[in-house]
C-alpha positions as CSV (number, residue, x, y, z in Angstrom):
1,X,3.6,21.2,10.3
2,X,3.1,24.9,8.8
3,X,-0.8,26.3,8.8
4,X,-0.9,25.5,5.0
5,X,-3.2,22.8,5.4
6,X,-5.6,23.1,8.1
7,X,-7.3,19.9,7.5
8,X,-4.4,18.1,7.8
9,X,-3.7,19.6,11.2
10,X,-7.3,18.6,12.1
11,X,-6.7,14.9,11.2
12,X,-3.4,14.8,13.1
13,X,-5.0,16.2,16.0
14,X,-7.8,13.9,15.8
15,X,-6.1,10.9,15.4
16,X,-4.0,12.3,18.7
17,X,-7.0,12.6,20.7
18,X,-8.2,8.9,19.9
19,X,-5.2,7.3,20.5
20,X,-4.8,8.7,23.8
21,X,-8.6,7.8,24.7
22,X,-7.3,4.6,23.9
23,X,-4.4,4.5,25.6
24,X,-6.6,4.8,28.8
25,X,-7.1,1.2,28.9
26,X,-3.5,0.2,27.6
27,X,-2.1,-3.1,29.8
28,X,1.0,-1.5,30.7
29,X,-0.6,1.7,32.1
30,X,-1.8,5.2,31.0
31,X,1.4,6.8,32.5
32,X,3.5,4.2,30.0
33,X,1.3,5.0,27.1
34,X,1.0,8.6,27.3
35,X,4.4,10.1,27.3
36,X,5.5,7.6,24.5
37,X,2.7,8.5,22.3
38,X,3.5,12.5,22.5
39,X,7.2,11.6,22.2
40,X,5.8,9.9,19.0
41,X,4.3,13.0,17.5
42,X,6.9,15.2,18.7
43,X,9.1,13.1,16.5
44,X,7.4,14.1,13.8
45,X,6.0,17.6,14.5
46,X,8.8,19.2,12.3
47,X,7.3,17.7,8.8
48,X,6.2,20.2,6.3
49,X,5.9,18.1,3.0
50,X,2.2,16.7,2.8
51,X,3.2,12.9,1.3
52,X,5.0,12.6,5.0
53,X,2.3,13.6,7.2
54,X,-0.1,11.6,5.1
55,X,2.4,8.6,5.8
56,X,2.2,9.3,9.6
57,X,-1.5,9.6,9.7
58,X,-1.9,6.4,7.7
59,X,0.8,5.1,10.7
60,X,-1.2,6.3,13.5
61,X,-4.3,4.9,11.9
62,X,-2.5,1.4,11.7
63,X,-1.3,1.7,15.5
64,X,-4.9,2.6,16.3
65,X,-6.2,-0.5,15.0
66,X,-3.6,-2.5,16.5
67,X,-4.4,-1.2,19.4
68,X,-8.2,-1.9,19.0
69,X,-7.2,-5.4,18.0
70,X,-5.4,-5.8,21.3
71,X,-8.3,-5.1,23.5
72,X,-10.9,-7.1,21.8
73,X,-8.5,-9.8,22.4
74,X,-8.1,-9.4,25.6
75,X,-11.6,-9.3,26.2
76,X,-12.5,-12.2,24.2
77,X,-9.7,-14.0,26.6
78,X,-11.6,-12.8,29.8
79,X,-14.9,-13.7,28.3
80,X,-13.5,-16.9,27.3
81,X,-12.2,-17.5,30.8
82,X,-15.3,-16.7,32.8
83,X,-17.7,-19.0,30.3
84,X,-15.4,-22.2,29.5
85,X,-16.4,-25.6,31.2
86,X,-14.6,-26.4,34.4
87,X,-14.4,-30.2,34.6
């Protein structure tokens, strides 16, 4: 990613910094999350054309969510566990 577009450098380096504060909390571990997310974004660090870092933002956006989606569940399970009738 070249310096042409500093706001686009900003989102990707937001969107970096959330997904890692997620990741603190990921079931398998932060030490499994962590490596594979920067290994992620290296993948990717070489892209110039704006389109294709729009397309990974848009990705990392979706994978946020996911994620997100993941832990609600998970709580709603524990929450679900705790309160439900024992007969």
């Amino acid at each position: 990613m070249t310096a042409q577009n500093p706001a686009l450098r900003r989102e990707v380096i937001n969107i970096y910094k959330e997904l890692l504060y997620l990741g603190r909390e990921y079931p398998l571990g932060y030490d499994y999350f962590r490596p594979r997310l920067h290994k992620a974004f290296a993948s990717k660090a070489s892209l110039t054309d704006e389109n294709e870092i729009r397309k990974g933002i848009e990705r990392a956006q979706f994978v946020k969510k996911e994620i997100e989606a993941l832990y609600y569940l998970k709580r709603y399970r524990t929450l679900r566990k705790r309160y439900d009738k024992v007969d």
